[in-house]
N, C-alpha and C positions, 0 to 999 in steps of 0.2 A: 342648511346642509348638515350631515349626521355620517356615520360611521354604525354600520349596520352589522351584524353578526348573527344571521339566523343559526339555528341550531335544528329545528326538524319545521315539518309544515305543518298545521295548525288547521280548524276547521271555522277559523275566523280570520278577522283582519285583526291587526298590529296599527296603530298607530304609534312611532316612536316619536315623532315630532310633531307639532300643532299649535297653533295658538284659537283661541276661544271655547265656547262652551256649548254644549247639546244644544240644537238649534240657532245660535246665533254663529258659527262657525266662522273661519278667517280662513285659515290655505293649513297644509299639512304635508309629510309624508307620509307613506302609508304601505305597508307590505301585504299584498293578499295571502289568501290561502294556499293558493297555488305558487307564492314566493317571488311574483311581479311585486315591481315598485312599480308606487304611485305617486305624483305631483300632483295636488289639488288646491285650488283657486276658487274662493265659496265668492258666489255674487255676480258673477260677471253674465254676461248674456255667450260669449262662445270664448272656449280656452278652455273648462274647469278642470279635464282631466289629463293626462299625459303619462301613461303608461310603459313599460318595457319588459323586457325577456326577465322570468327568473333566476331571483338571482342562489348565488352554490351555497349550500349548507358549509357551517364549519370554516367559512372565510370572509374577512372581513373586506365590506363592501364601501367603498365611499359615496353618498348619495346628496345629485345637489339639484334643488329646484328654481329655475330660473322664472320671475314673471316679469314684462315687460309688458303696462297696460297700453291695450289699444294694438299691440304690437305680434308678440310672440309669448308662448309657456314652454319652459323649455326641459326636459330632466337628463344629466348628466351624471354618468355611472362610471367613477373612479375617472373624471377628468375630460372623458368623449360623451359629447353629444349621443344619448341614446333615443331621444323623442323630440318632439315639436308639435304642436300645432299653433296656429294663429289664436290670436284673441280681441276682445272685444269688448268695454263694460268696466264698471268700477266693481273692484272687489269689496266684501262687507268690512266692516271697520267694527 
């Protein structure tokens, strides 16, 4: 989970949080272009991504990514459930 502050929209993605390295990947958050967050889960056969509405310029946003393997991916925007999908698969280590 992370505390987010965008500032203006950008013509890439942001990753503020992540663990691993170009190509071997782990899970991350990730802000697009367009100012959606993202939950990402690298390895798994269904679940990797979990998306939601962008988020406001100029306010700080609290972002929390939930994986529960076999189960659910879950992202939570400042406390409520804003995504889901099911999942499936071991994630990469």
């Amino acid at each position: 989970m992370i505390w987010a502050r965008p500032t203006q929209r950008t013509s890439d993605w942001c990753r503020p949080f992540g663990k691993g390295a170009t190509g071997t990947p782990n899970y991350g958050l990730h802000i697009n272009q367009y100012g959606q967050p993202l939950s990402q889960i690298y390895g798994v056969a269904s679940g990797v991504n979990v998306f939601s509405n962008p988020l406001p310029l100029n306010a700080w946003t609290h972002l929390c990514g939930r994986f529960v393997q076999n189960s659910v991916h879950e992202l939570y925007i400042d406390g409520v459930l804003a995504a889901s999908t099911p999942t499936s698969g071991t994630p990469t280590t």
